[in-house]
N, C-alpha and C positions, 0 to 999 in steps of 0.2 A: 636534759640537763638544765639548769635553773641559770634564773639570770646570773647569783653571786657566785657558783662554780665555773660560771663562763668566763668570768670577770679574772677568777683566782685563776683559771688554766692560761688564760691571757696573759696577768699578771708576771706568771712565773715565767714564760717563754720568755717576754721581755727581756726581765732580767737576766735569763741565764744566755740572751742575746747579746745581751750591752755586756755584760760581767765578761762571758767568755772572748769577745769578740768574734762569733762564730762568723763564717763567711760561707754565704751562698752556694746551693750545689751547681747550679746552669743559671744562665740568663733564660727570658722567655727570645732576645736576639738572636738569632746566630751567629753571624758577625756584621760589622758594619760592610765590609765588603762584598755580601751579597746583596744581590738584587731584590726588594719588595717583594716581588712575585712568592720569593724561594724564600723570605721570612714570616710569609703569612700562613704557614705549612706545619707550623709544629706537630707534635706527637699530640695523641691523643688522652687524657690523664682520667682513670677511670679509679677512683679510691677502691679498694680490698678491705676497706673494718666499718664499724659501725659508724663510727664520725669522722671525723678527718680537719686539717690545718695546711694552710699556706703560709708561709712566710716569705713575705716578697720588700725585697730593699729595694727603695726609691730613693731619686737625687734627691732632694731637699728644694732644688729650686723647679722640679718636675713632679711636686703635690698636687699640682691645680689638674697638669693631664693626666694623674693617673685618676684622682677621682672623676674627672670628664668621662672618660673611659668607663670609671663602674657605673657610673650614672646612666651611661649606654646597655652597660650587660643587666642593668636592674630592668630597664627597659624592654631588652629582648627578652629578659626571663617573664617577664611579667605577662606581657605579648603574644606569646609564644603560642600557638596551638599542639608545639611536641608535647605527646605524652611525656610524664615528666617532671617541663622546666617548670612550671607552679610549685610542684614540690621542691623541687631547687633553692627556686627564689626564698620560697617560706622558712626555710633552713638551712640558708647562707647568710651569714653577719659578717660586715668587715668592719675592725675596729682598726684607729689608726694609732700608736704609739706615742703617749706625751714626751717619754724620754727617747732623745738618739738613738740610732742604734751602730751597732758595728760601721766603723769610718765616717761617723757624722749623716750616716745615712740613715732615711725614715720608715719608721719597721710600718707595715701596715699587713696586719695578719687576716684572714679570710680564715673562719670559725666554719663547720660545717653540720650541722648536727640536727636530727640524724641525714646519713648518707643515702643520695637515692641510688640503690641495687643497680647497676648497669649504665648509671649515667656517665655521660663524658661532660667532665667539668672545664674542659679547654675553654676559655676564656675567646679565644679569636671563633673557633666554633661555631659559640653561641653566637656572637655576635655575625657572623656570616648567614646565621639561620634567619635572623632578622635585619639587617642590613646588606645585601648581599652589592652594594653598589657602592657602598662606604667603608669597607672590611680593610682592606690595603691601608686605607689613612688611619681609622680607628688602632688598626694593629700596630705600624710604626709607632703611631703617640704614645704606646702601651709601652710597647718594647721598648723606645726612650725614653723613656722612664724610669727604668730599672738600673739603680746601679751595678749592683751585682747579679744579681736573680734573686730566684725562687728556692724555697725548701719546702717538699711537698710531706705533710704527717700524717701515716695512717695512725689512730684511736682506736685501743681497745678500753671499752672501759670495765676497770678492777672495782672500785666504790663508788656509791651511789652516798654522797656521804649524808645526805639531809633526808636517807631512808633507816627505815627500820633494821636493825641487825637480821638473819633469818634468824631462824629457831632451831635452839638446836638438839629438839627431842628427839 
């Protein structure tokens, strides 16, 4: 997918983020009331389509940690000797949202394209694969972060628009 159909699929989530005020399905927390231990444990998120999306609402005034955070998972992807996280890294873009989004919170969507077959995209994960002595703090600063959560989007894609029509003899 090109850079200006990234841009437009980006585009449009936004707004029908902001417009609808949609509200997050889960946090990546489970609750404040557990223990670190049992919040650094989520499920495991493995996409089903070709490309895939996140949408993850962050406080406003917890920008700085969550990009700290991907500046860490760009790090483990990069790092990494799993088969794999290079392909990951290479075809994961997170853009962050010039406009608000739902409750003054800041949309910062995670592009996937294309998706690697069998990967797990969990975010604490990765970063345990390559930090395995910083996971606990990395994960908290993650998790407080999020205002509401995450919306994870399997991609199929219908048009390729900046290709040729087929033929259709």
């Amino acid at each position: 997918m090109g850079s200006p159909l990234v841009s437009c699929v980006v585009g449009l989530f936004v707004w029908f983020v902001s417009a609808a005020s949609v509200q997050a399905q889960t946090s990546p927390s489970t609750t404040q009331s557990q223990p670190a231990q049992q919040a650094a444990v989520p499920s495991s998120h493995v996409f089903g389509s070709d490309a895939g999306m996140v949408l993850n609402f962050i406080k406003p005034d917890k920008t700085a940690d969550f990009e700290a955070v991907v500046a860490k998972l760009r790090e483990a992807l990069q790092k990494s000797d799993k088969p794999g996280r290079s392909q990951q890294a290479t075809s994961w873009k997170v853009f962050r949202a010039a406009e608000p989004a739902a409750n003054g919170t800041t949309l910062y969507v995670f592009v996937i394209d294309p998706v690697v077959k069998g990967a797990d995209y969990t975010v604490s994960t990765i970063l345990a694969e390559m930090f395995p002595n910083e996971v606990q703090a990395l994960y908290k600063q993650y998790a407080d972060a999020y205002a509401t959560g995450q919306n994870y989007v399997n991609l199929t894609l219908v048009s390729s628009l900046g290709q040729p029509l087929p033929s259709t003899k």
